[in-house]
N, C-alpha and C positions, 0 to 999 in steps of 0.2 A: 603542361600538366600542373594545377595547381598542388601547393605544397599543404600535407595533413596540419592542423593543429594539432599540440598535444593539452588532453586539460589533465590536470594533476592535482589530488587532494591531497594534502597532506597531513600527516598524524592520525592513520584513523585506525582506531582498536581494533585489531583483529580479532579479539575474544567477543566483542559487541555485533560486530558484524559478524564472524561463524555464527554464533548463538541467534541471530535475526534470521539468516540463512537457512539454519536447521530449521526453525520454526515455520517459516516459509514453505519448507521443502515437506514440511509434517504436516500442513494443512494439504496438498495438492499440488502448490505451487509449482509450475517449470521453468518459467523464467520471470525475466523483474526486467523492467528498468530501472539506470542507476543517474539516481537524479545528485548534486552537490552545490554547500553553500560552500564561499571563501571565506574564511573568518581573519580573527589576527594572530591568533596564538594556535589554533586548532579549527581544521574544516571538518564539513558537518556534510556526511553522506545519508540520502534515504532511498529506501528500494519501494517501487510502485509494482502493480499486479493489477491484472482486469482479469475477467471471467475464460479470458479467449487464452489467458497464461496457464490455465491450469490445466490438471489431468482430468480429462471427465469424471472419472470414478468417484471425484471430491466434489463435482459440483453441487450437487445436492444437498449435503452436508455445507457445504458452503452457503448456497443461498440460506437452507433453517439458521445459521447462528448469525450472520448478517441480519435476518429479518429479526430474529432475536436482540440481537445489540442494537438495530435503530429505536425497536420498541422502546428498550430502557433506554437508550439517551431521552426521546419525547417525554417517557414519562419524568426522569429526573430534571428537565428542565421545564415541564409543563407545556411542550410546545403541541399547539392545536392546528391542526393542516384543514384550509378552505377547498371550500368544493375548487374554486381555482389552481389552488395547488395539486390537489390529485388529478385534476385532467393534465396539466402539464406532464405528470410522472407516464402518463400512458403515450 
């Protein structure tokens, strides 16, 4: 039987992570995965989510402020999408 690894982050705020948590949890959110960097003085935790994580009831809401936020980033940084580019997205 091979033996588990353990990974271990350490130092990580717990009022940072509640507070991401909640917020997580307040959009629809049900689970995360829990991705970590090693640093030297303090590691650096972040939590991912895909559409298949959530509560349905939030999806929809979800997709509107997603399509919402990608708009404004294009429009803040000017980015223009090629017919190329949108066949790829399909």
């Amino acid at each position: 039987m091979a033996k588990k690894k353990e990974l271990r982050l350490r130092k990580i705020s717990l009022e940072m992570f509640l507070d991401a948590l909640d917020e997580l949890y307040a959009m629809g959110v049900e689970y995360v995965d829990i991705v970590g960097t090693l640093g030297e003085e303090q590691d650096t935790i972040g939590l991912m989510y895909c559409r298949e994580y959530m509560n349905k009831e939030f999806l929809e809401e979800f997709d509107k402020d997603t399509d919402e936020f990608i708009q404004e980033q294009m429009i803040k940084k000017d980015i223009k999408l090629s017919d190329d580019d949108l066949n790829q997205l399909t």
